[in-house]
N, C-alpha and C positions, 0 to 999 in steps of 0.2 A: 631783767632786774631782779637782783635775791634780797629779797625781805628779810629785814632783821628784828630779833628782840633783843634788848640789851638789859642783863637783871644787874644791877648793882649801878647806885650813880656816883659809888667812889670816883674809884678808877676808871668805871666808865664812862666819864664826860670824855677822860683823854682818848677812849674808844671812840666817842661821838664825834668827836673833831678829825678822825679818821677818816670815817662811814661820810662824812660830811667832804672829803676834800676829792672823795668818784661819786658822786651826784647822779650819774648815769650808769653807775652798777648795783648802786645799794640802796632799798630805800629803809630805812628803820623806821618800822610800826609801832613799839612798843620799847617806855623805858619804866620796867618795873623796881620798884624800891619800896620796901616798909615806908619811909618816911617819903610818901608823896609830895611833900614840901619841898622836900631838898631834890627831888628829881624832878618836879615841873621847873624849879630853878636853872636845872642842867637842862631841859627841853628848850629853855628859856620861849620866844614868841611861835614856835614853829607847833602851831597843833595842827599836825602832820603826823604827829608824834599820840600816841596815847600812854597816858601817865596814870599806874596803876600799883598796887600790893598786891593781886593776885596770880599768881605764878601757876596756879590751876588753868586759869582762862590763857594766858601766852602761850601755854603749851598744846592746849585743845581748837586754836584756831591754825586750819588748816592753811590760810594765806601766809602763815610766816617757815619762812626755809632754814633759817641760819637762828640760832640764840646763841648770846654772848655772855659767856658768864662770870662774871664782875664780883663772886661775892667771898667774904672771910674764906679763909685755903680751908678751914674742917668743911665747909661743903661743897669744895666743887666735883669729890665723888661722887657723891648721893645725885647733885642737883644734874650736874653731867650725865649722867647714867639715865635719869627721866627726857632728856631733851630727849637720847638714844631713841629711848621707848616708844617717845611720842615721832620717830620718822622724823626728826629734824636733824641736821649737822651741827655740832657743837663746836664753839669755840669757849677754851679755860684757860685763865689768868694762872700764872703758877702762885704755889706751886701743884701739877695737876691733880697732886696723890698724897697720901699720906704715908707710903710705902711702896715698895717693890713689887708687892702680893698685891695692893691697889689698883698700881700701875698697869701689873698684868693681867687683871680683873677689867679695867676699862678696856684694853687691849680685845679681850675675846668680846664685851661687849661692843664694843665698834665693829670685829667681823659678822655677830649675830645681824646687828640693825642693816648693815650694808649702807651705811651714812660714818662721816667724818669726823674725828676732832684733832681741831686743829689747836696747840700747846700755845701757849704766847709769848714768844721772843722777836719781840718786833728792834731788838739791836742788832740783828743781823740786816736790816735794812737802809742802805745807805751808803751815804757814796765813795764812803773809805770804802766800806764792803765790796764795791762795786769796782772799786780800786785796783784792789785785792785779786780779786778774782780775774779781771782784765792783765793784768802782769803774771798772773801764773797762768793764765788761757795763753800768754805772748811766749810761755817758757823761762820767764825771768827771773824765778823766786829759786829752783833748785831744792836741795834739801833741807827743812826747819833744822831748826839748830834750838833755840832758847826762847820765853818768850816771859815775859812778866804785866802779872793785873795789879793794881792798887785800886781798890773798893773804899776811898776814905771821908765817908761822910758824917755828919754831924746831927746824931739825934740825940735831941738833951730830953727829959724828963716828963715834958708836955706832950709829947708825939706819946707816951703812954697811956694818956688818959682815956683812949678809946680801950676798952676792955679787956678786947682779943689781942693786943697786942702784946708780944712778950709772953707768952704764957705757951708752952708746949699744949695744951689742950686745944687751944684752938689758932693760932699761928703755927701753930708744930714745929716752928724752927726759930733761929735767931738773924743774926749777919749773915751766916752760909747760907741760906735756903732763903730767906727772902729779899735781901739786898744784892749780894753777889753773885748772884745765880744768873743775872743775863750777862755779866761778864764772864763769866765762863761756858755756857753756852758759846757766844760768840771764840772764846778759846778753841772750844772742843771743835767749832762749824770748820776753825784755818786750821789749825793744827792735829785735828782728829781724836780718834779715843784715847784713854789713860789706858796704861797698862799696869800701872802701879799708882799707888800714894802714900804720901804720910801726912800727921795735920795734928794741928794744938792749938783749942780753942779756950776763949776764957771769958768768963763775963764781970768788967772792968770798970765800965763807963755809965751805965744805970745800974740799981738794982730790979732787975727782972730776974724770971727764971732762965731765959735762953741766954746763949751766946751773945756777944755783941765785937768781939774783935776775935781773930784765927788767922792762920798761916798754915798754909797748903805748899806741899813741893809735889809734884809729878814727873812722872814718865811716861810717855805717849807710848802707842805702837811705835812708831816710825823712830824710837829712839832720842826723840827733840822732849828737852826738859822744860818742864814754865813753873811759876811761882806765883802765887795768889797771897798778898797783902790784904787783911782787911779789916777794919775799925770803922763805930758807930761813933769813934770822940773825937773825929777832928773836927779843926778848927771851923773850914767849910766842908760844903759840898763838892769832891772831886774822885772822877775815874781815870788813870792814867795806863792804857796799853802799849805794848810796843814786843816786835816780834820780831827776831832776825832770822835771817833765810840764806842759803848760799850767795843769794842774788842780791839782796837788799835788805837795808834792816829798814823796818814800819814801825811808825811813831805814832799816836794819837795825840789829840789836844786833852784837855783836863774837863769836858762837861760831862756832869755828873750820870748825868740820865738819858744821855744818846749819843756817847763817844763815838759812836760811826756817822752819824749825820753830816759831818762836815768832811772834807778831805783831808787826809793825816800828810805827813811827811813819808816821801819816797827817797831813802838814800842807796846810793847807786854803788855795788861791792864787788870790783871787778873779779869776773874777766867783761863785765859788763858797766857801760859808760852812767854818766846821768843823764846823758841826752839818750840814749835808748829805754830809761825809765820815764822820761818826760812827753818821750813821741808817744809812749802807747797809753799815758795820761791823756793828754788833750785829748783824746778820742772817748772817752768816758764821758758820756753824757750824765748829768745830776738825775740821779731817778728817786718817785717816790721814797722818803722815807721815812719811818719809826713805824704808826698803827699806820698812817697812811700806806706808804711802801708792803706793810704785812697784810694789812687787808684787800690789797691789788693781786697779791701772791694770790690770796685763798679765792678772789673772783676768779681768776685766769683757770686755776684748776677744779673749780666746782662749773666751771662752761667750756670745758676743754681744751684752754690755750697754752699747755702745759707747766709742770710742777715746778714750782719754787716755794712750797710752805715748807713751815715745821710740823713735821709730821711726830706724831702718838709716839712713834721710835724713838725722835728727839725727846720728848719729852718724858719718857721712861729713862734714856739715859741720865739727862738730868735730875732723875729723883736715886739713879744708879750711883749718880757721883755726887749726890749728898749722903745716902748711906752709906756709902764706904769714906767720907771725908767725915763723921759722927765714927765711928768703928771705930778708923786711927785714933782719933782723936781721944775716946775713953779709952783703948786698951795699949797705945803707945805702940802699938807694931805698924809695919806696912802693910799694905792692903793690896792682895791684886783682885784685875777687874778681866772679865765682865767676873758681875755677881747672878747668880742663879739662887733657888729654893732653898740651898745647904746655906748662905750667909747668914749670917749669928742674927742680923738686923734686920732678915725679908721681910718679915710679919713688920716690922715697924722700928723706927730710933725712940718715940717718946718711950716717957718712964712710963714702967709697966709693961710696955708690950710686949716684951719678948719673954 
């Protein structure tokens, strides 16, 4: 059984309802939040649960294995960094870092402690994903060709009233970095790393300080190009993928907040039929997915039944391909990747940093 703490009862209910769906790998000891109201709300009748504000005492009991860290993106280095210290395995909501120099600062601190953190992209779980990978494990998919995200969701003027929001000080980013960013994680997981980009961003649709709409064009390693759409002023809330391959082009449906949970569209692009994309379908079985499906990941490899999280890598990359998607974006050139120490934006994209 790995004992959990969960600090934040934003985002963390929707971790609770994870933790909540293996009963018999997890048990959560502790939901800490300043506002002990709105976290005994989220514990709702289960005091199994202890509901507290102090993040000194979560970290000082030695029953707990795993903390979950739920809280505004300026601390989940700080607050990450103490799980480390305290011999616990960290799990951080993105985005992990505030930087590249951050990124590779949590990096050495997870080798010092000899404990985990695990980044949170729990959209790579699920049954497209599952999909996916079962057609190119069959040999089906061939060589990526193209692939396009649309990020088009709808945040009007209220969704600002909490503080942190919008503000580079303490969200550090806009639409790139906190909304689109598990659809392109999920890019990067099929299609692999950038080798290039370019990117123009704008902010359109509120007045805030960050971004709130941009457009990314890339180039992978491997040559296969995608394009990232994205805006906070559409009408609704919707994510739309879709990825062609020698073998097949992949389509998603339009939900906003867990385009892989359901099964996409397999179109079948010869020299291959649709019934040889349909025979190695049936065989896919529905597996956990979103926090459920991520937090099975991280039991399986904290009890040895091997790796399928996202690991600290991933999730440096992911702070790789927002730095270099801010780069293009202020200085209009393309951008190659990987980025190292010499990038103009290591030390950081907010104002001031650099």
């Amino acid at each position: 059984m790995i004992r959990a703490a969960i600090l934040g009862a934003g985002i963390g209910a929707q971790h609770l309802a994870g933790y909540r769906a293996s009963p018999d790998r997890f048990e959560v000891r502790y939901l800490c939040d300043l506002d002990t109201a709105r976290a005994r709300a989220v514990a709702g009748d289960d005091l199994s649960i202890a509901v507290t504000d102090d993040l000194d005492a979560v970290l000082a009991d030695p029953e707990v294995d795993l903390v979950d860290v739920c809280l505004p993106p300026h601390l989940h280095v700080p607050v990450a960094t103490r799980v480390l210290e305290a011999g616990k395995h960290a799990i951080c909501e993105k985005p992990i870092a505030r930087s590249l120099a951050e990124a590779d600062t949590l990096i050495e601190a997870e080798a010092r402690a000899g404990k985990r953190i695990f980044p949170v992209f729990q959209y790579r779980y699920g049954l497209a994903t599952a999909q996916m990978e079962a057609l190119a494990g069959a040999g089906l998919a061939g060589t990526p060709f193209t692939a396009s995200l649309e990020t088009h969701w709808n945040r009007a003027a209220a969704y600002y009233d909490n503080p942190w929001r919008g503000t580079w000080a303490r969200e550090l980013g806009g639409a790139v970095l906190g909304h689109a960013i598990h659809n392109h994680d999920l890019l990067l997981s099929v299609f692999g790393p950038v080798a290039e980009l370019s990117a123009s961003t704008a902010t359109r649709v509120n007045p805030i300080e960050t971004e709130d709409c941009g457009a990314i064009l890339m180039v992978h390693d491997s040559g296969a190009l995608s394009t990232s759409s994205i805006t906070l002023g559409a009408a609704t809330d919707e994510s739309r993928l879709r990825f062609t391959f020698a073998g097949f082009t992949a389509e998603s449906g339009t939900a906003p907040y867990a385009p892989a949970a359901e099964g996409w569209r397999f179109t079948a692009r010869p020299p291959y039929t649709q019934g040889d994309i349909d025979a190695v379908l049936a065989q896919v079985a529905p597996p956990l997915t979103g926090f459920a499906g991520y937090l099975a990941a991280i039991a399986d490899a904290l009890e040895g039944r091997g790796d399928r999280t996202v690991t600290l890598a991933d999730g440096r990359r992911s702070i790789e391909f927002v730095t270099a998607v801010y780069q293009a974006a202020r200085t209009g050139a393309r951008v190659a990747l990987p980025l190292d120490e010499a990038a103009p934006l290591y030390h950081g994209w907010l104002p001031g940093a650099v």
